[in-house]
N, C-alpha and C positions, 0 to 999 in steps of 0.2 A: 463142567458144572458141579464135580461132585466137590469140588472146594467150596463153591461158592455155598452150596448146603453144608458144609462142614463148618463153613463162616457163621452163618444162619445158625446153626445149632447154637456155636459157642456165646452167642448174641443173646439166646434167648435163655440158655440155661445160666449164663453171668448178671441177666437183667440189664445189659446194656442200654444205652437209654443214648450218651452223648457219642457221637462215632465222627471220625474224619476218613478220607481216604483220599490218599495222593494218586493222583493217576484216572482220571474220570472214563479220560477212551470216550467210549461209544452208553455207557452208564452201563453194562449188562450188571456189574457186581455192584454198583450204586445202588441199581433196584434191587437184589438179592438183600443187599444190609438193608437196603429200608424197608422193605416188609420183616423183615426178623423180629421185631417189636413194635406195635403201631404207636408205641409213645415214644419213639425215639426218634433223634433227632439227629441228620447226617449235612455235615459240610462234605461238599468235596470238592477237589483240589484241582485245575486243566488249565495249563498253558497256550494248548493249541485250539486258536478260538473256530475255527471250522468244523472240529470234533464236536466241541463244548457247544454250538449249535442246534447241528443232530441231537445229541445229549439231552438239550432242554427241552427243546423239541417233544421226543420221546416221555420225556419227565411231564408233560404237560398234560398231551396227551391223553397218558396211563394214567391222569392223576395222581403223581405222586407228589404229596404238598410238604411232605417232611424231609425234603432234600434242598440244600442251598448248593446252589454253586460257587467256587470261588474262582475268580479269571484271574489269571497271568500265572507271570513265574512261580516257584512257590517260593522260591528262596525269596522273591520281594515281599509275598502276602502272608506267608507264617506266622509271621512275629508279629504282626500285628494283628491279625487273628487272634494268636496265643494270650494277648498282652489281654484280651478281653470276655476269655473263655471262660466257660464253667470246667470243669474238671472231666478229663474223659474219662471213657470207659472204654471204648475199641478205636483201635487204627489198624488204617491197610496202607501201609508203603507200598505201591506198585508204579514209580514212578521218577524218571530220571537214574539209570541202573548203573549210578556209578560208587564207588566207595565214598567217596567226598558226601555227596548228597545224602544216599542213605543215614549213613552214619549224623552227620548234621542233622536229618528229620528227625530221628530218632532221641538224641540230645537233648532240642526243642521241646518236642512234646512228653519228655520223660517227666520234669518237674509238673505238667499239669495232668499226668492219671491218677484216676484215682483210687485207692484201697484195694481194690479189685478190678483192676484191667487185663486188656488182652492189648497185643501187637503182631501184627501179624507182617513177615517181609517176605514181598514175593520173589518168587526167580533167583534164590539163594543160590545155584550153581549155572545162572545165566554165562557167566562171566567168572573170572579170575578176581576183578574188581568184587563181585558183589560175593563170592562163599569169604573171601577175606575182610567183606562190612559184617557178613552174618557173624562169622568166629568171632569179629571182636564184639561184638556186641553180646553174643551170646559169653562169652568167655568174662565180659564187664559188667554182669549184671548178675552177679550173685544171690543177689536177693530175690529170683525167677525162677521158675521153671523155662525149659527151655527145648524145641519140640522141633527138632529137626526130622520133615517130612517130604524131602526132597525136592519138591518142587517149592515150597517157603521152609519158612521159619514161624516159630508160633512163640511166643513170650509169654508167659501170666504169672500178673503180680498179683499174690492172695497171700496174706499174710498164715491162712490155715494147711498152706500148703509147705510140703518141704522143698526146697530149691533144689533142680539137680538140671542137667541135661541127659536129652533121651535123642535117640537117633533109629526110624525106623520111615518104610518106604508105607503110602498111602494110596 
């Protein structure tokens, strides 16, 4: 859980407001980013409609009314999501842990952050596939900071910052 407060801080001291996250699971980091700001506003992302169930379920419940879900694949529901979004502010990639996908999410949603985002990719050393989505990405994106924290990767685009990469255990 201490990421998920780690997520929460970054949310509220960036004013995030618009948030996506791939990878719903069971929502525990759904509700973490949706309480982080109560004006903000979370799509998230679950292919596995049994999960995504429980999930809404849970969502209901707790009253949490600033969370949508989005069902199915994500490579099928992105892009048209994306085609009619407002501009983000945070993403959590935790979902589908292959090079191919990561790297593809990430693409996607790069043209729609905005001035001041975050990205956050989980499980950066899950896999041989995923430290090799993180290097290139982090490696591609010059214009970032870039926060290697071993269990993710952390991205933020601000123009008042200097870009570098940093590598340190959390």
């Amino acid at each position: 859980m201490k990421y998920s407060r780690l997520f929460q801080e970054l949310i509220r001291n960036f004013g995030c407001r618009n948030i996506i996250e791939f990878g719903t699971s069971l929502g525990i980091n759904t509700m973490y980013l949706a309480s982080s700001n109560p004006d903000a506003r979370i799509w998230t992302f679950e292919g596995c409609m049994p999960i995504v169930e429980i999930a809404e379920q849970t969502f209901n419940d707790l009253k949490y009314n600033n969370i949508e879900v989005i069902k199915g694949n994500i490579d099928l529901t992105l892009s048209r999501f994306l085609r009619n979004s407002e501009d983000i502010d945070f993403v959590f990639i935790d979902a589908n842990h292959t090079y191919k996908s990561t790297l593809s999410y990430f693409k996607q949603v790069k043209p729609k952050l905005s001035d001041r985002s975050i990205v956050i990719i989980d499980d950066i050393y899950w896999s041989k596939e995923m430290s090799r989505a993180w290097n290139d990405i982090s490696y591609q994106t010059p214009e970032a900071v870039c926060i290697d924290i071993h269990k993710c990767g952390i991205i933020i685009f601000d123009r008042k910052m200097s870009p570098e990469r940093i590598k340190f255990e959390f």
